[in-house]
N, C-alpha and C positions, 0 to 999 in steps of 0.2 A: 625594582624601586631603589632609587638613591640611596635610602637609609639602610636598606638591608644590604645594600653591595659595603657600608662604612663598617658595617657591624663584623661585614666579610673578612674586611681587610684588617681590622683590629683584630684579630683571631690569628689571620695569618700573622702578625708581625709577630706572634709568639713564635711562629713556625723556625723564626731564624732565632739566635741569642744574641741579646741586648748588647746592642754595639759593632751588629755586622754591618760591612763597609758595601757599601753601592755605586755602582758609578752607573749614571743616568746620562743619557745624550738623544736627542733624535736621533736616525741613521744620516749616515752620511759626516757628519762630523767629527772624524775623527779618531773615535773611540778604538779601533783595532790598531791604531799606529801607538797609541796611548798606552796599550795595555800590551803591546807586544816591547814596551820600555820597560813598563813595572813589572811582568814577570821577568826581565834579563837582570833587573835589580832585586828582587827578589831571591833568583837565582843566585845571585852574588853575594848575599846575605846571609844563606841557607834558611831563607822565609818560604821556602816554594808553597807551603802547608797555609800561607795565608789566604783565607777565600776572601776575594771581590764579587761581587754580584753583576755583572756587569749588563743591564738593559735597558731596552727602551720605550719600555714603563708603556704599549701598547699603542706608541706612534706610527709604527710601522705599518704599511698596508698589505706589504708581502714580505714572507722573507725566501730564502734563496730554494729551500727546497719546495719551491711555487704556493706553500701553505698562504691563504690569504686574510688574514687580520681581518672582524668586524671592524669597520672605518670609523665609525661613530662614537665608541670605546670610551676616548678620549672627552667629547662632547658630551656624552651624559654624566660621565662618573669624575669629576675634578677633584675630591677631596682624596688626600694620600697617606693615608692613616698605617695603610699594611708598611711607613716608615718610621712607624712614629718612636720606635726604638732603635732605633740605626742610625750610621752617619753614611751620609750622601755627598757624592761628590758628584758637581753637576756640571758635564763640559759644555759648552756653550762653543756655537759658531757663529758667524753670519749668515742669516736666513736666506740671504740673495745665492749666496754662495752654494748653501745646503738645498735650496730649489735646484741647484743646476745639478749638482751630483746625486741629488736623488731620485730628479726625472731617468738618468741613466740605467740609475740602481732597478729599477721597479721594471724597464724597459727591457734592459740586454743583462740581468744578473741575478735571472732567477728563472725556472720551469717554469711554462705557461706564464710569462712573463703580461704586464699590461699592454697596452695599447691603446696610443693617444693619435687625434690627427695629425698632432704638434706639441711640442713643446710647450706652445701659449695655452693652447686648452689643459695642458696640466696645470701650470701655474697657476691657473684662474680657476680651476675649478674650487668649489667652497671646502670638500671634503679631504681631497686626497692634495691638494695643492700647497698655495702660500702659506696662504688662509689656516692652513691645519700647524704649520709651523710657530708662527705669529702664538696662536693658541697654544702650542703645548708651554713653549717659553714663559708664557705669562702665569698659565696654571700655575706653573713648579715655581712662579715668584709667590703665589698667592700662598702655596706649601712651604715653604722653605724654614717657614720655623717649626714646621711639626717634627724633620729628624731631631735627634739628640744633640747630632752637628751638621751645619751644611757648609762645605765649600766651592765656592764657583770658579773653575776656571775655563779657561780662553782657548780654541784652537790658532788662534790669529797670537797668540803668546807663544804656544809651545812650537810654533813656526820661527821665531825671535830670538827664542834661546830656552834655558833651560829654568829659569825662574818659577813656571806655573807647574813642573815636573816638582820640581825641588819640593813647593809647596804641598805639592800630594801628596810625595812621600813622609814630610813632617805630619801631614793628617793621618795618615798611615802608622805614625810611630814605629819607622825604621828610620835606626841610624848609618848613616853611610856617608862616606866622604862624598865633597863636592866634585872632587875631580874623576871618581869613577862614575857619577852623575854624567858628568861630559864626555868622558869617553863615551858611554853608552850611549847617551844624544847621537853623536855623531858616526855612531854604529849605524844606527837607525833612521839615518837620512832619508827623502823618498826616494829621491834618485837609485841607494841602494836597495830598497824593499823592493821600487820596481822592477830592479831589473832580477832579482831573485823572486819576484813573484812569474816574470816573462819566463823565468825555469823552471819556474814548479818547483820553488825550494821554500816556500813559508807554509810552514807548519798551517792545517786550516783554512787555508784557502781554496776556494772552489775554482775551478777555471771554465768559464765559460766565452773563452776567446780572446785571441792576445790584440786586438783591436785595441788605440788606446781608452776610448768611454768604456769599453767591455770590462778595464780592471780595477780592481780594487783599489790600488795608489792609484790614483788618475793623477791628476793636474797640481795638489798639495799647493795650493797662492793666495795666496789670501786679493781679493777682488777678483776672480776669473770672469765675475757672474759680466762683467763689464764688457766685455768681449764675446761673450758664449751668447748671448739675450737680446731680441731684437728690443728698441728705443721702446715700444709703447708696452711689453712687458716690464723691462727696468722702472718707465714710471708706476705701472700696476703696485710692485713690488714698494717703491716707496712710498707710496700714498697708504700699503699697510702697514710697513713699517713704524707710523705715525701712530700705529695701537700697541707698537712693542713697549715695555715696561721700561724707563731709561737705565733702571739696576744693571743691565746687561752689556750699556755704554756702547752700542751700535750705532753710525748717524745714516742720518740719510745723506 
């Protein structure tokens, strides 16, 4: 029941102490590029001892050691109370985009991986597809004033430059110059996580094939979905888009 899963999660938020930091993202969006920055700033702070939370608050359908998420999760329980003592940082992507890397993910990066006919029957499917993305986004606008703090940032930013980093780290309350901000950006380009991921050199990372959909940095562009998606998915995909919240500032 609804109300007993709020009472749940009002209980947990005790579990963490008032004011632990979160970072919330679908999969696919970016999140381990993001957070393989903030611990090297971190690092460089001598903050290492600061905990991030970092998930995906029950979007995920699988994750990599084949475990398979109840799907539904998301659909019955909307309300996000287990934050309501925390701040939340909420990276956001393009859902066109996150469709296309996370049909991959579910596919070729994980045990007992899914199995779709196609690519279009995942997108369309109501559950595990657009449609589940569209929805988590919207939830978390519907949540957003229950953390203590929330701030949203952009994967189509931190592709730009270093602006929506900078911002985290001021949400974070660490100080550090902007210019070791940029070096570190530019440490961590995908070009080079790729090809140190193609060696087995990043800390945490699973290998299950140096294919390029098989890895973890794939394709890092903002629009791929343009190219990857046949015409009458792209339209699918926009015609949902027209339920996304505009707070997120995606167009069709």
């Amino acid at each position: 029941m609804k109300w007993w899963r709020n009472i749940k999660d009002v209980i947990l938020s005790f579990y963490y102490p008032s004011g632990q930091f979160f970072l919330v993202s679908y999969p696919n969006s970016g999140r381990t590029w993001l957070m393989h920055m903030v611990k090297k700033i971190l690092k460089e702070v001598g903050k290492e001892d600061l905990y991030i939370e970092d998930t995906h608050d029950c979007s995920e359908i699988i994750i990599e050691d084949g475990t398979r998420q109840d799907p539904h999760l998301i659909f019955k329980f909307t309300d996000r109370f287990r934050y309501s003592r925390a701040r939340v940082i909420f990276l956001a992507r393009d859902p066109r985009d996150i469709v296309v890397s996370n049909f991959h993910q579910v596919t070729k990066r994980a045990k007992n991986p899914f199995k779709f006919a196609s690519k279009s029957e995942f997108i369309q499917h109501n559950v595990y597809g657009f449609n589940r993305i569209i929805h988590f986004f919207n939830l978390w606008f519907a949540n957003k004033n229950k953390p203590k703090k929330f701030l949203l940032i952009k994967y189509e930013n931190l592709l730009d430059g270093t602006r929506d980093l900078k911002q985290m780290i001021e949400f974070l309350d660490i100080e550090i110059s902007d210019e070791i901000i940029e070096r570190i950006y530019n440490e961590s380009s995908a070009e080079k996580m790729r090809k140190k991921e193609l060696k087995n050199q990043l800390e945490g990372f699973s290998n299950f094939g140096k294919d390029a959909n098989q890895l973890k940095v794939r394709k890092a562009k903002k629009g791929s979905y343009l190219t990857e998606l046949l015409a009458e998915d792209i339209a699918f995909c926009n015609n949902q888009m027209k339920k996304l919240e505009r707070y997120f500032g995606y167009q069709i």
